[in-house]
C-alpha positions as protocol buffer text, in pm:
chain_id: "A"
residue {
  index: 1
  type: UNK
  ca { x: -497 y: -3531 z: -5389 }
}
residue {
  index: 2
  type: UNK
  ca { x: -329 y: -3768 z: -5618 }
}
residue {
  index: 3
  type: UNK
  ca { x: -480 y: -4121 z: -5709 }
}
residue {
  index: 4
  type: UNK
  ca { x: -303 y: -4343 z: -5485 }
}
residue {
  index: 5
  type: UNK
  ca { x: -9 y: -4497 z: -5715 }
}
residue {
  index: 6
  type: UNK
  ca { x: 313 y: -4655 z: -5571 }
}
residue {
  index: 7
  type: UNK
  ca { x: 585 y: -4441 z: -5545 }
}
residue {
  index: 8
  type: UNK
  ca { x: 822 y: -4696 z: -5562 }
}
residue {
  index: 9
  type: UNK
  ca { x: 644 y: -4917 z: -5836 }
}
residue {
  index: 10
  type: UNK
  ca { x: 398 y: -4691 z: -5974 }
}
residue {
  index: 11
  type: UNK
  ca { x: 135 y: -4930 z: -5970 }
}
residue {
  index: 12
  type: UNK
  ca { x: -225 y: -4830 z: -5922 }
}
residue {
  index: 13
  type: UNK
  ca { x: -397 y: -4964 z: -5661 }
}
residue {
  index: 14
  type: UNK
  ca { x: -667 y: -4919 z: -5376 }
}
residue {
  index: 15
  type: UNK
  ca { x: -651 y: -4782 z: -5071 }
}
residue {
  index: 16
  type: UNK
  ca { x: -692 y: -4969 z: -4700 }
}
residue {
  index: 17
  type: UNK
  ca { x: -574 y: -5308 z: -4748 }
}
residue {
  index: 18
  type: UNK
  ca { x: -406 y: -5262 z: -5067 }
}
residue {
  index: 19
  type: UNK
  ca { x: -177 y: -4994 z: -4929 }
}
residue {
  index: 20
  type: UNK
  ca { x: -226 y: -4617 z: -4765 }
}
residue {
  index: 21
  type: UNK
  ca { x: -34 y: -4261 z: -4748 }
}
residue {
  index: 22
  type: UNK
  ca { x: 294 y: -4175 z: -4550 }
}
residue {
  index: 23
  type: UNK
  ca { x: 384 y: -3867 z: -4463 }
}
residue {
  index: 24
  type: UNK
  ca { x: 741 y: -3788 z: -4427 }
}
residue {
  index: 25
  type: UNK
  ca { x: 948 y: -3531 z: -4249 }
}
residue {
  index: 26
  type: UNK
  ca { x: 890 y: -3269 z: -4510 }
}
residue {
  index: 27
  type: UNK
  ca { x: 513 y: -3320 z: -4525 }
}
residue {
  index: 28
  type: UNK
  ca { x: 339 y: -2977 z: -4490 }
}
residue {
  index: 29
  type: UNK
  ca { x: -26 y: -2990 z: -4498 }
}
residue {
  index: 30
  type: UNK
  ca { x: -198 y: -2756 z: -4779 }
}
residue {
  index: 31
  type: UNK
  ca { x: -342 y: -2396 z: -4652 }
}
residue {
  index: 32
  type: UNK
  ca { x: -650 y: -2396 z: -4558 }
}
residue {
  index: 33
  type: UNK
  ca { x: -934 y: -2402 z: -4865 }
}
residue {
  index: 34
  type: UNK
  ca { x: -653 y: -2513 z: -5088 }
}
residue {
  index: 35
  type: UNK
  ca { x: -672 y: -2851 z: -5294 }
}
residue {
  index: 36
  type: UNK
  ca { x: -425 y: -3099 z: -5385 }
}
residue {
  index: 37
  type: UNK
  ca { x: -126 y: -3320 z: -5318 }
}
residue {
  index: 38
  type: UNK
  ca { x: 24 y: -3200 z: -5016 }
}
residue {
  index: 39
  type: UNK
  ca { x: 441 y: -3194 z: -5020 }
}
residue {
  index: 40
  type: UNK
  ca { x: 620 y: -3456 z: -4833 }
}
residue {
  index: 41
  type: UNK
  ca { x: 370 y: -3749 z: -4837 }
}
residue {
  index: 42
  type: UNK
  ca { x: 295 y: -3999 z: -5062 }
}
residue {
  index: 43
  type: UNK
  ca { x: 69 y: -4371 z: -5119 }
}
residue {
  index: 44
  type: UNK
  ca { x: 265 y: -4668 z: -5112 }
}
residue {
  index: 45
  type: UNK
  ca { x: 95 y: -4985 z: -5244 }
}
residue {
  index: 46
  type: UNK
  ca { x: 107 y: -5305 z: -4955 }
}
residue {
  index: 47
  type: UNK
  ca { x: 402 y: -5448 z: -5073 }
}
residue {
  index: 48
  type: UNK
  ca { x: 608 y: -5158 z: -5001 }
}
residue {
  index: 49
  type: UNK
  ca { x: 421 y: -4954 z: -4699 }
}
residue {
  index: 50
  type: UNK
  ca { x: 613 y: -5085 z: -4461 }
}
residue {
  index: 51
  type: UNK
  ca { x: 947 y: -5026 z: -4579 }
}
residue {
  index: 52
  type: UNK
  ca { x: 818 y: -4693 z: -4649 }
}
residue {
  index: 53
  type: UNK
  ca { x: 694 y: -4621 z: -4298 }
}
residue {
  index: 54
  type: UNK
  ca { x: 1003 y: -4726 z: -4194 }
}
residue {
  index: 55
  type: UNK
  ca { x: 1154 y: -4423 z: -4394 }
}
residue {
  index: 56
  type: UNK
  ca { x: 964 y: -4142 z: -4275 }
}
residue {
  index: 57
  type: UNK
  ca { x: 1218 y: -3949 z: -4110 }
}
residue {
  index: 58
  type: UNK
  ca { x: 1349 y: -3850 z: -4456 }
}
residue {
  index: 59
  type: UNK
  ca { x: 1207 y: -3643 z: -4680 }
}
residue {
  index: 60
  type: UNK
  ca { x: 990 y: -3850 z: -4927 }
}
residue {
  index: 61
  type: UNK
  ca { x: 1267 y: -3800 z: -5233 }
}
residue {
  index: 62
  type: UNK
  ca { x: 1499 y: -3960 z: -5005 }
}
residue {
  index: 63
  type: UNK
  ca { x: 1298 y: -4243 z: -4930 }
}
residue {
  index: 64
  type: UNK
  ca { x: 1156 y: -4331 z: -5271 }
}
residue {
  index: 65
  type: UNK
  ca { x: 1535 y: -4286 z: -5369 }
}
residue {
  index: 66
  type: UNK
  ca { x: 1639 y: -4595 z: -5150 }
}
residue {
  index: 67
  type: UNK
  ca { x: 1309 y: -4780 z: -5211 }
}
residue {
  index: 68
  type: UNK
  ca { x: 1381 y: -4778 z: -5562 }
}
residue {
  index: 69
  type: UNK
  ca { x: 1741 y: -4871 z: -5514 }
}
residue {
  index: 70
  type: UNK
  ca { x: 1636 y: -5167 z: -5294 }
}
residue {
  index: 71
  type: UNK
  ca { x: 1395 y: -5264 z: -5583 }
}
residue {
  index: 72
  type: UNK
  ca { x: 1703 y: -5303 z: -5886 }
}
């Protein structure tokens, strides 16, 4: 698993009250015994997890796309 690290600001931070992971609609979950960063989910830091859960119905590219654009 990743540290948890914005996707849209990539700012460190900790999980639970200072933000969580979303899984989006291309989140597959590893194979059993493997390790890692599953596809299709990623942390968001508080400021941005609930724009983010709003997005999951898109793939997570998608949505870190238009987070990002919403950010500039």
């Amino acid at each position: 698993m990743m540290p948890p690290e914005c996707e849209v600001c990539d700012q460190p931070f900790d999980p639970g009250p200072g933000g969580d992971l979303v899984l989006f609609s291309n989140h597959r979950p590893l194979p059993e015994g493997e390790v890692g960063h599953p596809p299709g989910c990623g942390w968001f830091c508080a400021r941005h997890l609930e724009a983010a859960r709003a997005l999951t119905h898109l793939d997570l590219a998608e949505a870190r796309r238009r987070l990002r654009a919403a950010e500039a």
